[in-house]
C-alpha positions as CSV (number, residue, x, y, z in Angstrom):
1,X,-62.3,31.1,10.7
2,X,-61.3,34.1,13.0
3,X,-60.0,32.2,15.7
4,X,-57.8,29.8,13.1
5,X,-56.6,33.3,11.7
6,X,-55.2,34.4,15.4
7,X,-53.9,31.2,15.8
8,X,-51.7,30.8,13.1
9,X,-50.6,35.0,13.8
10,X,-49.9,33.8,16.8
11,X,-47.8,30.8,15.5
12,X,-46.0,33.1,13.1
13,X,-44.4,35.9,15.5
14,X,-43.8,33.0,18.0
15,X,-41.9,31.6,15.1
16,X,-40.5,34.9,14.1
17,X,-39.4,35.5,17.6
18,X,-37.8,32.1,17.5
19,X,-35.8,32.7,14.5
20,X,-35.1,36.1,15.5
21,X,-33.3,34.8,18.8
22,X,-31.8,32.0,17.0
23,X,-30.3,34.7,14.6
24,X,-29.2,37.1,17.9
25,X,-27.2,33.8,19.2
26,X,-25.8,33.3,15.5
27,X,-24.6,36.7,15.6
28,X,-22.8,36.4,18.8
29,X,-21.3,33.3,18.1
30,X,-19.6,34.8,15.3
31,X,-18.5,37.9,17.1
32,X,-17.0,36.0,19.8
33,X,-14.9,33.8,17.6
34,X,-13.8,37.1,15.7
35,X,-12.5,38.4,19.4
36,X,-10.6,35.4,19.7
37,X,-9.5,34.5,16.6
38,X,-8.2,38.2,16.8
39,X,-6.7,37.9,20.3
40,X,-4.9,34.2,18.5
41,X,-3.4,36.3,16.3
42,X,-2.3,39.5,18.5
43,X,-0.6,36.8,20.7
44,X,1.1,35.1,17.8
45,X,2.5,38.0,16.4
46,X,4.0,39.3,19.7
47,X,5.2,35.9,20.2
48,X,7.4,36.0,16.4
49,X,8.3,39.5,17.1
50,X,9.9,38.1,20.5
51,X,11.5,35.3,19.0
52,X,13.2,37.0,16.2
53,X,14.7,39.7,19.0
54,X,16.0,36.2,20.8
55,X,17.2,34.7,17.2
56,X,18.8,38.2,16.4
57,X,20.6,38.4,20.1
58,X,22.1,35.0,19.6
59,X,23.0,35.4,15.9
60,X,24.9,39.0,16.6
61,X,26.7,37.7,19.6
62,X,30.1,38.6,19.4
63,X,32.0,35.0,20.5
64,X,29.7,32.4,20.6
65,X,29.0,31.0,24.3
66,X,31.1,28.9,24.9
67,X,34.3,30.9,23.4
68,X,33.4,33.4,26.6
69,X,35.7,32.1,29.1
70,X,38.7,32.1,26.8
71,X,37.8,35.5,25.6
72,X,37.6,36.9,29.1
73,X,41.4,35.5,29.7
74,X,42.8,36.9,26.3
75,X,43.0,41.0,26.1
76,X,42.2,42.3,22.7
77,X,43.9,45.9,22.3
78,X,42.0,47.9,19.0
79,X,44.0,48.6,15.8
80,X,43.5,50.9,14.0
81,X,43.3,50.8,10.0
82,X,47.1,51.6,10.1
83,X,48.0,49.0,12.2
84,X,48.8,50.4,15.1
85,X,47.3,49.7,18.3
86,X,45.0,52.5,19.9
């Protein structure tokens, strides 16, 4: 009955041990995916934040693009809120 006793200890904490590194690998798993799911999202977020600086370049432009050429040929003088030029 002894010997049936140490073998079924033994059984157990080899299961445990099993488990346990089963449980270790789990754990990583799920740490790594947090890193990159975080890293996803960093990226994504620099990635809108550079967009909307392109989108708000091209939507405060001045003359649109392809006005450029004619506004390089025509000189604008300032007026002033009188009327008058500057």
């Amino acid at each position: 009955m002894n010997n049936q006793n140490t073998k079924s200890t033994r059984e157990n904490h080899s299961e445990v041990a099993i488990a346990s590194i089963w449980l270790l690998l789990l754990a990583l798993v799920v740490v790594a995916a947090v890193l990159l799911w975080r890293n996803a999202r960093q990226r994504r977020v620099e990635a809108d934040a550079l967009l909307w600086q392109e989108i708000d370049a091209h939507v405060s432009r001045q003359v649109p693009a392809p006005l450029e050429p004619l506004m390089k040929l025509v000189a604008w003088e300032p007026v002033s809120s009188k009327g008058e030029a500057q």
